[in-house]
N, C-alpha and C positions, 0 to 999 in steps of 0.2 A: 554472468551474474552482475557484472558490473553495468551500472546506470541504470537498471532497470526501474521500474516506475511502477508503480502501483494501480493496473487495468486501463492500473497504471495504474490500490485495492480500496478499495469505495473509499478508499480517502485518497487516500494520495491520489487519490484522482484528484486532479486539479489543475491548477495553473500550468502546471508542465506539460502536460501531456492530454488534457481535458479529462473531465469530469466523469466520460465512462471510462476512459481509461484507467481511472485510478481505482471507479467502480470495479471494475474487470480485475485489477490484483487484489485492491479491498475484497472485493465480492469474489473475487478469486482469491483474495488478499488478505488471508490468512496467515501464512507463509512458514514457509518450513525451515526457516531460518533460526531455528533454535531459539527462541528468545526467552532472555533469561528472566520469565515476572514471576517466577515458583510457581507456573503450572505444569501439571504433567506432558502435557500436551497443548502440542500449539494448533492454535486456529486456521492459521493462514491458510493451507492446504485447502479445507475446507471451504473456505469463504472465496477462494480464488476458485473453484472448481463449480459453485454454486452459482458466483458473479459472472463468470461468462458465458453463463446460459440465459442469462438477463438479456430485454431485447435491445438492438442499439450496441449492444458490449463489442468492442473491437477483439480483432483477436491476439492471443499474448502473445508476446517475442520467443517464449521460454515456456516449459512448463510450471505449472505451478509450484512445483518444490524449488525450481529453479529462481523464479520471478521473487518468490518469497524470499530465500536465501540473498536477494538482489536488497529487496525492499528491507530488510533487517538489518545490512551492511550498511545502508545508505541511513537508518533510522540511527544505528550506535554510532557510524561516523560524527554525523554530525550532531548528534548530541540530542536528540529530537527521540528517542525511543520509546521515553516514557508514552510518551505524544501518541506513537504509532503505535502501541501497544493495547491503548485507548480507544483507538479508530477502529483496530482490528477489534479488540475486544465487542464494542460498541455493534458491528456492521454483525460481528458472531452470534449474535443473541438476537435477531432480529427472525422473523416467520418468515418475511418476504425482502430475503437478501438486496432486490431491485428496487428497494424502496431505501436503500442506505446512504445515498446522496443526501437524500432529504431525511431521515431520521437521524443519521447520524453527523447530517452536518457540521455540528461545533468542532467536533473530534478531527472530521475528515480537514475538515479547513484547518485549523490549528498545526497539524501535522503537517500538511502541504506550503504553508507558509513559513515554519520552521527550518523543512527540507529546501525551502525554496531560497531564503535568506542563507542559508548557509553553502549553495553552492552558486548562490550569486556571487560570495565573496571569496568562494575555493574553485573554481568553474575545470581546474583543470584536478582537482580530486578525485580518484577512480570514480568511486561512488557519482561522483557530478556527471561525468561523461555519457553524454545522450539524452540527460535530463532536461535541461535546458530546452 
């Protein structure tokens, strides 16, 4: 679970790992990581399972519950959750998951340049490890 990346989930897709890859955990990129925003149920699972059926989507390291549980550690580490919460949230609501690069762009970039800044300056942070 550690460094994983977001389809690295239509957000986190990004800089780190490209844009479907983040799609791919986005849009895979749900994640099962527990995330504490008081809902019952988390996205990610969903959105990373949806996301990888997108065309172009690479394939994950991990599975989805796993990827997710990546992308959640690396969201609270670095202080960026809210962020990813937004992205996921954002790519969850969407009809055509493969369209979350560009629907949910603000979210997915915001998120991705947070997680990004923060393990530029921690690079050797579990969570960093393999992001870069």
């Amino acid at each position: 679970m550690v460094g994983f990346t977001a389809w690295d989930a239509v957000r986190r897709v990004s800089a780190r790992t490209g844009a479907l890859v983040v799609l791919g955990v986005l849009l895979s990129g749900g994640c099962a990581g527990k995330s504490n925003d008081g809902s019952e149920s988390d996205p990610c699972p969903d959105v990373c399972a949806r996301g990888s059926k997108c065309p172009g989507a690479p394939p994950l390291p991990a599975s989805c519950d796993d990827t997710c549980l990546g992308q959640d550690a690396l969201a609270l580490d670095s202080g960026c959750h809210d962020l990813y919460v937004a992205s996921i949230q954002c790519s969850a609501k969407l009809a055509d998951i493969c369209t979350a690069l560009t629907a949910c762009r603000t979210e997915i970039n915001a998120v991705n340049a947070c997680e990004y800044n923060y393990c530029m300056a921690h690079p050797a942070a579990d969570v960093c490890v393999g992001v870069m």
